[in-house]
PyMOL CGO cylinders between C-alpha atoms (Angstrom):
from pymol import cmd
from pymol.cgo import CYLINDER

trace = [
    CYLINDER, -65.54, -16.28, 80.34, -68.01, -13.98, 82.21, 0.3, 1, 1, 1, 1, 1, 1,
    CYLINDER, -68.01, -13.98, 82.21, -70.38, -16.44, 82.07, 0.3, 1, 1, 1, 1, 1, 1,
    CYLINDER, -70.38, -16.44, 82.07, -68.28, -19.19, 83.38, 0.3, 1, 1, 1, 1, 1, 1,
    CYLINDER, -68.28, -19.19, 83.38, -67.06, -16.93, 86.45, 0.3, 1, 1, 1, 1, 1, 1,
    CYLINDER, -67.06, -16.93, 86.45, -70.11, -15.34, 87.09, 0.3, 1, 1, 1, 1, 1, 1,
    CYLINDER, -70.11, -15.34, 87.09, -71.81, -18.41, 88.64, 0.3, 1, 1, 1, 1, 1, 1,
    CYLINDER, -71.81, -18.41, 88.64, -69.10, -17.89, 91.66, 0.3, 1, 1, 1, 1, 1, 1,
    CYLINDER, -69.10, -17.89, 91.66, -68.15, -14.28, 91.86, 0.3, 1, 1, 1, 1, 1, 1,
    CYLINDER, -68.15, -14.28, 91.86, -69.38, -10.66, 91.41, 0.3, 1, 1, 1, 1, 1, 1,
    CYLINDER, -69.38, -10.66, 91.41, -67.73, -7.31, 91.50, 0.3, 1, 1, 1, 1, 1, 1,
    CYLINDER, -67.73, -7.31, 91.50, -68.37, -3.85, 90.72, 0.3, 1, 1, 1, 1, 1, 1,
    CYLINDER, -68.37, -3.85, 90.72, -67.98, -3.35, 86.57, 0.3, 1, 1, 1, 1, 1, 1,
    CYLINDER, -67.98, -3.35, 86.57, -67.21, -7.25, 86.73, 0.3, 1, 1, 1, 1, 1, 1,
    CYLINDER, -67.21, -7.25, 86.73, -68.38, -7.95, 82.42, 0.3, 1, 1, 1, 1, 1, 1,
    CYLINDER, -68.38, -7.95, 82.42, -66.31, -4.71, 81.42, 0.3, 1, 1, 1, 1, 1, 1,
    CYLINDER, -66.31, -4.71, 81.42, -63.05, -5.91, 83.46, 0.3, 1, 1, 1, 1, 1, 1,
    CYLINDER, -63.05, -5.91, 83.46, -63.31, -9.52, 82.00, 0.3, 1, 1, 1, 1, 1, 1,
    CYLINDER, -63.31, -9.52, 82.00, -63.60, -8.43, 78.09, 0.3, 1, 1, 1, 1, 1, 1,
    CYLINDER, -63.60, -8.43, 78.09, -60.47, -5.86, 78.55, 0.3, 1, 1, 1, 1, 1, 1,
    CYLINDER, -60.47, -5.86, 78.55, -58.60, -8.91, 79.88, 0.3, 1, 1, 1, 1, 1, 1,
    CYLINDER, -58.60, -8.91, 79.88, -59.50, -11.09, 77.40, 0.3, 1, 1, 1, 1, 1, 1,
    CYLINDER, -59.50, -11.09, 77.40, -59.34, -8.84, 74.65, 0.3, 1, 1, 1, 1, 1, 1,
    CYLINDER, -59.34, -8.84, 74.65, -55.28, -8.10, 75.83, 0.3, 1, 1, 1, 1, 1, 1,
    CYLINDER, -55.28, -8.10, 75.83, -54.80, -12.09, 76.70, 0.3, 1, 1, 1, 1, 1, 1,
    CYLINDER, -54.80, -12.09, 76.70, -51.96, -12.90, 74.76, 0.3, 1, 1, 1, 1, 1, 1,
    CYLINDER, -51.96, -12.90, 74.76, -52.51, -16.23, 74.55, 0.3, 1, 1, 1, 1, 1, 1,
    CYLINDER, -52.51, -16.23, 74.55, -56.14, -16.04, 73.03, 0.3, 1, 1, 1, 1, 1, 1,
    CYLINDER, -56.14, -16.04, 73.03, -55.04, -13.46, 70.50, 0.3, 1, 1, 1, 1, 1, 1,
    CYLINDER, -55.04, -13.46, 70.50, -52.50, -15.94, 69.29, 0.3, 1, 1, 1, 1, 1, 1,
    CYLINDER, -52.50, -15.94, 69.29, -55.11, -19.44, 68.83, 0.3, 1, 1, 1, 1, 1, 1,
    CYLINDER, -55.11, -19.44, 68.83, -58.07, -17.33, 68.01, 0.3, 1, 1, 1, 1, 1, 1,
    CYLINDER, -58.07, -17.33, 68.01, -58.89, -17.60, 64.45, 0.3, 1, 1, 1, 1, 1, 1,
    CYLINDER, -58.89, -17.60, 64.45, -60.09, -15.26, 61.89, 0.3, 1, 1, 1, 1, 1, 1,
    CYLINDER, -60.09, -15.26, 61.89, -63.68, -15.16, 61.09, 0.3, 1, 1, 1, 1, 1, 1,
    CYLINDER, -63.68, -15.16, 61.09, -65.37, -13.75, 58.11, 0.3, 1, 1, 1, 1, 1, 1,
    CYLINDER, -65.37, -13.75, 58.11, -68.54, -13.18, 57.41, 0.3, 1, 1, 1, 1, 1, 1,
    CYLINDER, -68.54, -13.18, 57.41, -70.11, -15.77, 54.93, 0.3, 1, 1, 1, 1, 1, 1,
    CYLINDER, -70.11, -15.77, 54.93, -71.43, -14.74, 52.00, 0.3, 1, 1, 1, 1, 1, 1,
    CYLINDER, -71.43, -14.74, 52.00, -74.70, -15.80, 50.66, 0.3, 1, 1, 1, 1, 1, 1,
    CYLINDER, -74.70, -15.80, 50.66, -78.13, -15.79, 50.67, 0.3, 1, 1, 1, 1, 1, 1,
    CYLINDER, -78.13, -15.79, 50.67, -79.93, -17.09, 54.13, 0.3, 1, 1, 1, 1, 1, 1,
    CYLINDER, -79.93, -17.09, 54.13, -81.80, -20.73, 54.41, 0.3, 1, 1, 1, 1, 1, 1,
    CYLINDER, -81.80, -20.73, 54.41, -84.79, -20.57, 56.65, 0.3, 1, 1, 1, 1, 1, 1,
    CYLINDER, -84.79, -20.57, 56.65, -83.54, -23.71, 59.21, 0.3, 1, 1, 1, 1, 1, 1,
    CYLINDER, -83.54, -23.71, 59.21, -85.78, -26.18, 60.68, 0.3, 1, 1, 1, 1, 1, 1,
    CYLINDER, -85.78, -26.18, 60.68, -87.39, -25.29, 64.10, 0.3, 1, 1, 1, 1, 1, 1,
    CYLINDER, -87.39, -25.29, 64.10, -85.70, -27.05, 66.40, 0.3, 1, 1, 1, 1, 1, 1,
    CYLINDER, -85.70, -27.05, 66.40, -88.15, -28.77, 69.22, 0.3, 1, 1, 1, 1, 1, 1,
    CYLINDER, -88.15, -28.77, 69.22, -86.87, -31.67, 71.10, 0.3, 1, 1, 1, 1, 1, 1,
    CYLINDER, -86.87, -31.67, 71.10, -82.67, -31.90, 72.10, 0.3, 1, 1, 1, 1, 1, 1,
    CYLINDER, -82.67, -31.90, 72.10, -80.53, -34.48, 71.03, 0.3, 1, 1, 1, 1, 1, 1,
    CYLINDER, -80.53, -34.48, 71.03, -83.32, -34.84, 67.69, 0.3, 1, 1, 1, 1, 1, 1,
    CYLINDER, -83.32, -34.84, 67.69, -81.23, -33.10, 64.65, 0.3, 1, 1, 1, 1, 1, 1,
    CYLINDER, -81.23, -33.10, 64.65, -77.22, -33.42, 64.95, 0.3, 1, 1, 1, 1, 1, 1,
    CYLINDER, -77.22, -33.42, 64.95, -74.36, -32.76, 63.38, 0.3, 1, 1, 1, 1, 1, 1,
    CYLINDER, -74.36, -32.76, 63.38, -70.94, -34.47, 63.43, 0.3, 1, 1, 1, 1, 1, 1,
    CYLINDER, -70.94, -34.47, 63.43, -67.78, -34.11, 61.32, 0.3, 1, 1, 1, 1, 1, 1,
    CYLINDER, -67.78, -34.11, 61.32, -63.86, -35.39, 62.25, 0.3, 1, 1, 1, 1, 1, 1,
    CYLINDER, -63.86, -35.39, 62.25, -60.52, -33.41, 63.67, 0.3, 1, 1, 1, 1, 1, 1,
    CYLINDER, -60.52, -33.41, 63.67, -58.36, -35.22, 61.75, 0.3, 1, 1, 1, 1, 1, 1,
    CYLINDER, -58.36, -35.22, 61.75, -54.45, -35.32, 62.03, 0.3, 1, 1, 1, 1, 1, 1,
    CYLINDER, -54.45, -35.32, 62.03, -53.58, -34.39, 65.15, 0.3, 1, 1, 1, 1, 1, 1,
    CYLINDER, -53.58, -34.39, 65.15, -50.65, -35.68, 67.18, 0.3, 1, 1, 1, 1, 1, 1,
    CYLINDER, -50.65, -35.68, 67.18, -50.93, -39.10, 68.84, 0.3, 1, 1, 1, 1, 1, 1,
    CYLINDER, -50.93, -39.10, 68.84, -52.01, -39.72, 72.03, 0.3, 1, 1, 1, 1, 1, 1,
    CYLINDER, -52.01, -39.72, 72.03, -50.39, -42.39, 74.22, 0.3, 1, 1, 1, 1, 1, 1,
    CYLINDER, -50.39, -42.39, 74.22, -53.76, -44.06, 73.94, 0.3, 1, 1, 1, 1, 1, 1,
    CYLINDER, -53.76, -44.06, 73.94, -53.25, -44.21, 70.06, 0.3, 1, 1, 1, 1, 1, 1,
    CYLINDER, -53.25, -44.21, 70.06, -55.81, -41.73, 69.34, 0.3, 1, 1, 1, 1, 1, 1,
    CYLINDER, -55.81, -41.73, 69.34, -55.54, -39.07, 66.66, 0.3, 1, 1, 1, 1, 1, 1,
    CYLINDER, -55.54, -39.07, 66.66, -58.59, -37.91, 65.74, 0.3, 1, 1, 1, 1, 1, 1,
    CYLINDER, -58.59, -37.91, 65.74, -61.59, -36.44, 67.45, 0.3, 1, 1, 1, 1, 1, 1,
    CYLINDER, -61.59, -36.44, 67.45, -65.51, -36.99, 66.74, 0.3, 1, 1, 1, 1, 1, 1,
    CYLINDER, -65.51, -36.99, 66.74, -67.17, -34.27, 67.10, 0.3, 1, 1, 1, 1, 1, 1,
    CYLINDER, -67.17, -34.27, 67.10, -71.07, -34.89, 67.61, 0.3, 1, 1, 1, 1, 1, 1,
    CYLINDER, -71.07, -34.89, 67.61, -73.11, -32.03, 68.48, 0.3, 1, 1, 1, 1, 1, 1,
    CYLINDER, -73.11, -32.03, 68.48, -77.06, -31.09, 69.44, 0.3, 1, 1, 1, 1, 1, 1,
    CYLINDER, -77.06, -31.09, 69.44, -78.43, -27.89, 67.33, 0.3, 1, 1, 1, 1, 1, 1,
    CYLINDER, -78.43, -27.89, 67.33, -81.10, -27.26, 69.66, 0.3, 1, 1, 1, 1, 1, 1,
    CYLINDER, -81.10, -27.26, 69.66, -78.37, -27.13, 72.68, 0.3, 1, 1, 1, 1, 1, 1,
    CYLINDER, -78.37, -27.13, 72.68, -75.30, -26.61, 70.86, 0.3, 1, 1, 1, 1, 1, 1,
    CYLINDER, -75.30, -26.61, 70.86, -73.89, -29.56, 73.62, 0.3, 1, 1, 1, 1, 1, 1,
    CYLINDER, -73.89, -29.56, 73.62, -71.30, -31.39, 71.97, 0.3, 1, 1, 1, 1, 1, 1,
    CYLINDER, -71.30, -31.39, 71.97, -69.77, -34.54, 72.65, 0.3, 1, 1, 1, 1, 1, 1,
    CYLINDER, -69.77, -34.54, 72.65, -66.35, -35.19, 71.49, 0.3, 1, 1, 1, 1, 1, 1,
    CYLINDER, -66.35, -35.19, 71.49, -65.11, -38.57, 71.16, 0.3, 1, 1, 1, 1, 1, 1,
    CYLINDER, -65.11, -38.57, 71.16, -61.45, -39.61, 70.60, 0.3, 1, 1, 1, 1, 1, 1,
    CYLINDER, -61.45, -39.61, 70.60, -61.08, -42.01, 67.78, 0.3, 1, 1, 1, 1, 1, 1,
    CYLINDER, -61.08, -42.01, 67.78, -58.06, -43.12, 65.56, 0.3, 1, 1, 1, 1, 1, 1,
    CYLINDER, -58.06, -43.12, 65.56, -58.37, -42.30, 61.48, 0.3, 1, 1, 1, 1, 1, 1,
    CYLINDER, -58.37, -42.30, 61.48, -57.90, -46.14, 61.03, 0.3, 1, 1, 1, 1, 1, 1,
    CYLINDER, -57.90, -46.14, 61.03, -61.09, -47.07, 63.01, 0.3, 1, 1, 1, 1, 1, 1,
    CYLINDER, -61.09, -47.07, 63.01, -62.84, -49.10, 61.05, 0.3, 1, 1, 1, 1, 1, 1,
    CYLINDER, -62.84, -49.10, 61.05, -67.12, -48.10, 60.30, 0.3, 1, 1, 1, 1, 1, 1,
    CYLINDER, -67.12, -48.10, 60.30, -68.02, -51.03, 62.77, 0.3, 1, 1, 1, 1, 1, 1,
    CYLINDER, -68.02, -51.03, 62.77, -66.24, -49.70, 65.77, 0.3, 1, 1, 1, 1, 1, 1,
    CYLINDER, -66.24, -49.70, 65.77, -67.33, -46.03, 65.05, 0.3, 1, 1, 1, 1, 1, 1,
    CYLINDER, -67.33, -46.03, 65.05, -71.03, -47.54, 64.83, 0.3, 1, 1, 1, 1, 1, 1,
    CYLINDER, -71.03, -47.54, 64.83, -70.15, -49.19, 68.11, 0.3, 1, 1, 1, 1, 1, 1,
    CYLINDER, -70.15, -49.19, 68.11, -69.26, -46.01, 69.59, 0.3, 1, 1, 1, 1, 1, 1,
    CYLINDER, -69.26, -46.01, 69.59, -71.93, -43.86, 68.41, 0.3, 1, 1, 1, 1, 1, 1,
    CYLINDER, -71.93, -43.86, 68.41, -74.51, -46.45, 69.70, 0.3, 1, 1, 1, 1, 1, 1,
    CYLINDER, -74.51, -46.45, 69.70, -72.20, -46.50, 73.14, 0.3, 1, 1, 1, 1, 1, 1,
    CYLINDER, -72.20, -46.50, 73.14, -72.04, -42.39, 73.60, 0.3, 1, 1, 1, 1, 1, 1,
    CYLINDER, -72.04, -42.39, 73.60, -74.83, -41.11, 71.66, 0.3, 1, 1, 1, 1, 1, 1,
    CYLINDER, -74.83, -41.11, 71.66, -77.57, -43.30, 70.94, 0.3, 1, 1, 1, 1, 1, 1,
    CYLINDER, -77.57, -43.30, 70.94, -77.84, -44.81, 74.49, 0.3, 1, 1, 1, 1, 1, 1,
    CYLINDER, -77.84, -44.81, 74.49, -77.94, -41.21, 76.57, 0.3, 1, 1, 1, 1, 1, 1,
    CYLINDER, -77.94, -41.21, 76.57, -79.92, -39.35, 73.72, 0.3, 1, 1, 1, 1, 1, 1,
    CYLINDER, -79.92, -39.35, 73.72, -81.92, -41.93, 71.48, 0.3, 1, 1, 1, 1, 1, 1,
    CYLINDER, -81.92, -41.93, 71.48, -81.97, -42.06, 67.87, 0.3, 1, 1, 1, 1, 1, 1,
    CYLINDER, -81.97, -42.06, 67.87, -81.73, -38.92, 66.30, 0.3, 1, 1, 1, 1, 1, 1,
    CYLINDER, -81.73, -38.92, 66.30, -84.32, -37.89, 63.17, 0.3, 1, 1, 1, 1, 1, 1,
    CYLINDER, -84.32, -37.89, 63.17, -81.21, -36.37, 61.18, 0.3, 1, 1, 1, 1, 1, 1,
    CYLINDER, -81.21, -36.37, 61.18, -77.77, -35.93, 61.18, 0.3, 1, 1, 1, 1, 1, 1,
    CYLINDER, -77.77, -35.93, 61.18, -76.22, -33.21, 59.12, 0.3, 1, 1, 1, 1, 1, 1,
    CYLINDER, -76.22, -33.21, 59.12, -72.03, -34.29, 57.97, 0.3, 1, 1, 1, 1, 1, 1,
    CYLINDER, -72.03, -34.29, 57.97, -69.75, -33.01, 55.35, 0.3, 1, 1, 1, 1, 1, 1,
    CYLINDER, -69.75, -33.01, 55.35, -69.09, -36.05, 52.76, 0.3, 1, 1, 1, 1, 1, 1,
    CYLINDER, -69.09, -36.05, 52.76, -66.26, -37.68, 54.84, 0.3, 1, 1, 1, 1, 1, 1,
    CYLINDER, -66.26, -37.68, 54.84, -65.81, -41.54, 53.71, 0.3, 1, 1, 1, 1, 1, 1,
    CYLINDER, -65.81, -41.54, 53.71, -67.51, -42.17, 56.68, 0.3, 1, 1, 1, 1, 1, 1,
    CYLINDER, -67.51, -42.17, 56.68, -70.39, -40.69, 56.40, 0.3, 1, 1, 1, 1, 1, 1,
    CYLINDER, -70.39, -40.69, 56.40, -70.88, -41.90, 52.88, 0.3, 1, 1, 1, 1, 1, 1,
    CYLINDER, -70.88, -41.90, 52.88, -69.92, -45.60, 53.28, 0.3, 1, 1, 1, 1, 1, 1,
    CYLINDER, -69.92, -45.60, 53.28, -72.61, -47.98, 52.27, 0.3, 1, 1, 1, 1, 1, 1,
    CYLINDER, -72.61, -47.98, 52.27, -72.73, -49.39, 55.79, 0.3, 1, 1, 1, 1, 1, 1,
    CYLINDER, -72.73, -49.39, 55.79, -73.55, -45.91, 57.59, 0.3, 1, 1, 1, 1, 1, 1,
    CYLINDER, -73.55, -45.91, 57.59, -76.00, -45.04, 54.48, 0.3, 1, 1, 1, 1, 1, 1,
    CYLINDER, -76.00, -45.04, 54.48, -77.60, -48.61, 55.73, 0.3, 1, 1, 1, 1, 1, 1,
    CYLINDER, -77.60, -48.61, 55.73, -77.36, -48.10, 59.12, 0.3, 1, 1, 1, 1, 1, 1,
    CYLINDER, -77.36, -48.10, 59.12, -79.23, -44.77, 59.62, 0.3, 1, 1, 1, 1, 1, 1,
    CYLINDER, -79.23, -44.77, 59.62, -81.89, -46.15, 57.34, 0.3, 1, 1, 1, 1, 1, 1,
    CYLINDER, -81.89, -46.15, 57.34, -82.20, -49.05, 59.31, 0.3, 1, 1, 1, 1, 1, 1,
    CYLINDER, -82.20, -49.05, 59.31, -82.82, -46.78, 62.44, 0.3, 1, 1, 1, 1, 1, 1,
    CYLINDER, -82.82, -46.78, 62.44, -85.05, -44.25, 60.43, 0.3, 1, 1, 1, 1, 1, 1,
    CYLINDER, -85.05, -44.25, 60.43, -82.38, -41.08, 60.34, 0.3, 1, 1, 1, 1, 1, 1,
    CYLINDER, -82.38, -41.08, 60.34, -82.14, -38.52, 57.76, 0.3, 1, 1, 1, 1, 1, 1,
    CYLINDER, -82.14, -38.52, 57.76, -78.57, -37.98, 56.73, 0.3, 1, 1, 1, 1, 1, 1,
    CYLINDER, -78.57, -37.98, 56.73, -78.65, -34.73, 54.98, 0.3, 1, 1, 1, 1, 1, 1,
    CYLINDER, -78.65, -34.73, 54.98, -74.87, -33.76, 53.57, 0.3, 1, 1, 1, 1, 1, 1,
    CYLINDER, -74.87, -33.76, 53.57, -73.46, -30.67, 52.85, 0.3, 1, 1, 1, 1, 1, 1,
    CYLINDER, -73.46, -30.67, 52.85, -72.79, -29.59, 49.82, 0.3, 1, 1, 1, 1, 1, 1,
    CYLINDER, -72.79, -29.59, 49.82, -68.86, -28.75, 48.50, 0.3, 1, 1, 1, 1, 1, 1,
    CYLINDER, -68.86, -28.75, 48.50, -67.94, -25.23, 48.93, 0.3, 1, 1, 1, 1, 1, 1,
    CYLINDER, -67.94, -25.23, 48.93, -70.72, -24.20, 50.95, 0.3, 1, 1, 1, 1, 1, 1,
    CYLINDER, -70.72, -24.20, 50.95, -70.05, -25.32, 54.74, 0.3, 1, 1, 1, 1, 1, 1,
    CYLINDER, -70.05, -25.32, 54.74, -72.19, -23.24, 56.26, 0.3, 1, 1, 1, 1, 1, 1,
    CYLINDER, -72.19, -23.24, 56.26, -74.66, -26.23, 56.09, 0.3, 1, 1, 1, 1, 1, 1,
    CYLINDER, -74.66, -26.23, 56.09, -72.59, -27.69, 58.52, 0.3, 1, 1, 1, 1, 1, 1,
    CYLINDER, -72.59, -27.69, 58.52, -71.90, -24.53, 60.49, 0.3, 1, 1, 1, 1, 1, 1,
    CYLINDER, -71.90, -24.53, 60.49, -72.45, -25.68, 63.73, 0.3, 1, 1, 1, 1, 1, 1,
    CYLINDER, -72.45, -25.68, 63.73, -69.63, -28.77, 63.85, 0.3, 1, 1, 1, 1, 1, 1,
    CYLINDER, -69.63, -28.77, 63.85, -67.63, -26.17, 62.05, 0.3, 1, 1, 1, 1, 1, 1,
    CYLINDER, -67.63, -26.17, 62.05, -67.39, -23.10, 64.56, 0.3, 1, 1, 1, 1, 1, 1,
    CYLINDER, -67.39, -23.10, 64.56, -66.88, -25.58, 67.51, 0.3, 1, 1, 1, 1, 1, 1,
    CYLINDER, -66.88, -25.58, 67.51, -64.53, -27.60, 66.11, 0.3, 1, 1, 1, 1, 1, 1,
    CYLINDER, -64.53, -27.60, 66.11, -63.17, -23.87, 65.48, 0.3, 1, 1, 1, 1, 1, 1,
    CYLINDER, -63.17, -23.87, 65.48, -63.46, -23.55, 69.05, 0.3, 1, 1, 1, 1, 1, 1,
    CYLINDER, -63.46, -23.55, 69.05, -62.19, -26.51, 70.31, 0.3, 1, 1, 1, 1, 1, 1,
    CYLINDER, -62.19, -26.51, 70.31, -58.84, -26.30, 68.37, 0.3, 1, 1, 1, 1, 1, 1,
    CYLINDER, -58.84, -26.30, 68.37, -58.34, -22.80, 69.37, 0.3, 1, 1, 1, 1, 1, 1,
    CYLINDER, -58.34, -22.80, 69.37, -58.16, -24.47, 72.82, 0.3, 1, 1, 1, 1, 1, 1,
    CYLINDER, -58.16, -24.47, 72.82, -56.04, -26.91, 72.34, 0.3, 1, 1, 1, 1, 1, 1,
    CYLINDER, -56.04, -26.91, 72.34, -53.78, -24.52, 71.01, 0.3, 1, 1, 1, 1, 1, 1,
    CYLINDER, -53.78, -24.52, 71.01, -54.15, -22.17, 73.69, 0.3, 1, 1, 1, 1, 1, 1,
    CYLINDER, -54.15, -22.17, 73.69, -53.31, -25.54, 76.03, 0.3, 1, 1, 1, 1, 1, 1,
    CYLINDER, -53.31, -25.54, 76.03, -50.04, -26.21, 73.96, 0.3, 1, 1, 1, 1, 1, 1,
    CYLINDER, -50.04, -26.21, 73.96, -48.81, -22.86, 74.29, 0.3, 1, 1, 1, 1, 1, 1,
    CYLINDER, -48.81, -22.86, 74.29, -49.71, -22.28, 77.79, 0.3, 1, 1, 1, 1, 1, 1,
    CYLINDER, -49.71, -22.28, 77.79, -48.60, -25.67, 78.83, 0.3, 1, 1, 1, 1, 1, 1,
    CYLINDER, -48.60, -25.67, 78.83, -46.27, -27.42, 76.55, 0.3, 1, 1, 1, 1, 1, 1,
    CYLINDER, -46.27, -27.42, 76.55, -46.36, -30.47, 74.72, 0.3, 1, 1, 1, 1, 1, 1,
    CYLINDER, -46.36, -30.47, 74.72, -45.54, -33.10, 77.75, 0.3, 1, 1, 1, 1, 1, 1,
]
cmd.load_cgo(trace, "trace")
């Protein structure tokens, strides 16, 4: 949040007065969720060099309908960045209209990627996305079960992201 406001205001102790307020914001205490420390040993990552290159992407599935019929969210994020893009989709889109949309909202602004990293959602494991990303030259690299830190990126902002909406349910209601 200091970030955010700092951009269009300063005062005097302005970073100390922000994290008391958050820290004793009601609302954030109640969507925030609890993180623990994964255990493990550490995997040296890739260097990162070009944005929009390596990506990851995973599904917030199950979520109440929207009058536009959607009720589920793609999330599609850059690790070099960490900008995300998150696309509303419904869990019976079919693989051809997800391709369509991937082409539509990442492909055409950021070019084909090299890989994508995704848990093993149907999706992602369907002969016809296996096919696809060959066809275009990606990597799909798949984390493993039980060990989604190799997807740790989609996973904290999808963290993230429904700690907001929560925070937006509470604060403003359902309608």
């Amino acid at each position: 949040m200091y970030y955010d406001l700092k951009k269009l205001y300063w005062w005097l102790n302005m970073k100390s007065i922000i994290t008391e307020y958050v820290g004793k914001c009601l609302t954030c205490s109640r969507v925030k969720a609890e993180c623990q420390k994964p255990s493990g040993l550490l995997v040296q990552q890739k260097i990162l060099i070009w944005k929009w290159e390596r990506i990851t992407m995973d599904f917030i599935t199950k979520l109440p309908k929207t009058s536009n019929g959607h009720d589920t969210i793609w999330v599609i994020i850059d690790r070099l960045t960490k900008s995300a893009h998150f696309i509303p989709t419904q869990a019976t889109d079919s693989m051809e209209t997800l391709t369509r949309l991937y082409i539509k909202e990442i492909v055409s602004r950021h070019g084909v990627p090299i890989s994508i990293v995704s848990d093993r959602d149907s999706h992602f494991t369907s002969r016809f996305w296996q096919s696809l990303q060959n066809a275009l030259g990606t990597q799909l690299d798949m984390s493993t079960a039980y060990h989604p830190e190799t997807d740790g990126q989609s996973k904290r902002t999808i963290q993230t992201l429904e700690d907001m909406l929560r925070a937006c349910v509470i604060d403003f209601g359902k309608g």
